[in-house]
C-alpha angles and dihedrals in degrees: 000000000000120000107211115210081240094065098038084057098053090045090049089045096057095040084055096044084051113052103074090071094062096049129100128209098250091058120104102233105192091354091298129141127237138272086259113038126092126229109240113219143191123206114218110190123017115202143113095319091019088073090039080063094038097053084046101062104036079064093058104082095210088070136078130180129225108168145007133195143192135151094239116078097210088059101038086050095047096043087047094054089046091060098046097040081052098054087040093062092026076062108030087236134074120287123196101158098115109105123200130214136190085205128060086206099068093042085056099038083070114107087205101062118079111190135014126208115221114216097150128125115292102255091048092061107078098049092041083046092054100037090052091048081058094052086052098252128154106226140210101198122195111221134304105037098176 
């Protein structure tokens, strides 16, 4: 039997039309989340514009930080208290559940966060940026990424 382009494009189109209403909310449609569910990050550099990301997305409510990391101990520590002193007014209790690295490898080495944003010097990104699409992390790059 021959198949025309014509046919294989109405029986595409109403499977299409259809499957949504098969579809529960729990299920991953396209690799997405769901309505419900956060996005956990990791914040790699925290720096100038490493805590101008940071305040931003504390603010999203479909974020939540984890972790964040930076070479400098006075900036890890600070942006690490940010985060928890956030989460701790955000839920009326105290909220110590951000973690701080020295090394971007361990932040990324962890299965429970999602995404990392990358604030570090220019010449750092690339290879952070590789190393954490190897780890299987969506990633949010300031420029330039080469």
């Amino acid at each position: 039997m021959k198949f025309s382009r014509r046919q294989f494009l109405k029986t595409t189109s109403a499977t299409a039309l259809t499957a949504p209403l098969f579809l529960s909310s729990n299920t991953l449609v396209f690799g997405q989340k769901g309505p419900n569910d956060r996005i956990t990050l990791g914040f790699i550099g925290v720096g100038t514009q490493g805590r101008g990301l940071l305040n931003n997305f504390l603010n999203h409510p479909n974020t939540q930080v984890l972790a964040v990391c930076d070479v400098d101990t006075t900036r890890r520590e600070h942006s690490q208290k940010t985060v928890d002193e956030f989460y701790s007014i955000k839920g009326n209790k105290e909220y110590k559940g951000c973690a701080a690295y020295k090394d971007f490898r361990e932040l990324i080495a962890r299965k429970d966060i999602d995404a990392v944003v990358i604030a570090a010097p220019d010449h750092w990104h690339a290879y952070i940026a590789i190393a954490s699409c190897d780890a299987g992390k969506d990633i949010y790059c300031e420029k330039p990424l080469s």
